[in-house]
N, C-alpha and C positions, 0 to 999 in steps of 0.2 A: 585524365580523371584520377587514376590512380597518387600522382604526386601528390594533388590538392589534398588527397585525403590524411595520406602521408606528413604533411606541413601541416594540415589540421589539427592532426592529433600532438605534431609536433606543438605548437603554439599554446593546445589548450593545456599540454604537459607544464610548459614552462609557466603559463597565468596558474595552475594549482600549484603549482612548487612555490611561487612566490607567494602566494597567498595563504597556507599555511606553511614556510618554513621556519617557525618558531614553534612549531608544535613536532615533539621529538617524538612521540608514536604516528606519526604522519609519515616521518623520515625514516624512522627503522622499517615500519610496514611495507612502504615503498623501496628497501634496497632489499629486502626478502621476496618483495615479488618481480623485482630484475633479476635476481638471480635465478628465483623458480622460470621466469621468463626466458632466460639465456641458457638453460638446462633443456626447458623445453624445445627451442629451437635448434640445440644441437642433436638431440633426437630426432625431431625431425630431418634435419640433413642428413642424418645417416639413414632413416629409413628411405629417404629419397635415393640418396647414393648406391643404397642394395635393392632397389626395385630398374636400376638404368642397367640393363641388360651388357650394356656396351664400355660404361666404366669396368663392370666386375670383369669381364673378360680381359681388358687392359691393365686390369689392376698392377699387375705383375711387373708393368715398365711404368705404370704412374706411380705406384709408390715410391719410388727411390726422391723420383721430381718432386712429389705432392709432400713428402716427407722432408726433403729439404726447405720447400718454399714455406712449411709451417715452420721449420727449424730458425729459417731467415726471418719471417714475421715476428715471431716471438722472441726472438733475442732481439729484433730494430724496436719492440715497444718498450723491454723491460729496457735498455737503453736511454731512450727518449723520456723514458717514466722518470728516468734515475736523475736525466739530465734537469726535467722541469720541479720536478722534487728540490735539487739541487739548487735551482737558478730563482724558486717562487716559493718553494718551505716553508724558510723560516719568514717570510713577509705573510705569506697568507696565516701561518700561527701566531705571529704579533697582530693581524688584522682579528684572529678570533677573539684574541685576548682580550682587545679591547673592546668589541660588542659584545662580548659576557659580564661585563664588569658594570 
């Protein structure tokens, strides 16, 4: 049940985005509330994190790990970011160009 709702919201996401994305107070609004969105869920993870009685007491040998493994994630995205940046750029800038025109 859970998924469906999940893919729900996913789908109604994408029918709003296409149906105003010509409207650029639509699109600012919406990448202000992903981010308040993505701020809010990383509070929460941490208040989850310091309420798990059994993380906090391991802290001490997961951090080194937990610290690497976010070390490894974010240098394989900024990566990958750099790569498709790289490889789809300048096509998707000439694609803007020309439906602004």
């Amino acid at each position: 049940m859970d998924i469906l709702f999940v893919i729900g919201f996913f789908l109604v996401g994408i029918f709003l985005g296409r149906l105003f994305h010509t409207r650029h107070r639509v699109k600012l609004a919406s990448e202000k509330g992903m981010m308040w969105a993505v701020y809010l869920l990383l509070f929460l993870l941490g208040v989850s994190v310091g309420n798990n009685p059994q993380i906090v007491e391991n802290f001490h040998t997961l951090g080194w790990q937990a610290f690497l493994l976010s070390l490894g994630s974010l240098g394989g995205s900024l990566v990958l970011g750099k790569l498709l940046m790289v490889l789809y750029g300048t096509r998707m800038d000439l694609k803007k160009r020309t439906h602004e025109k």
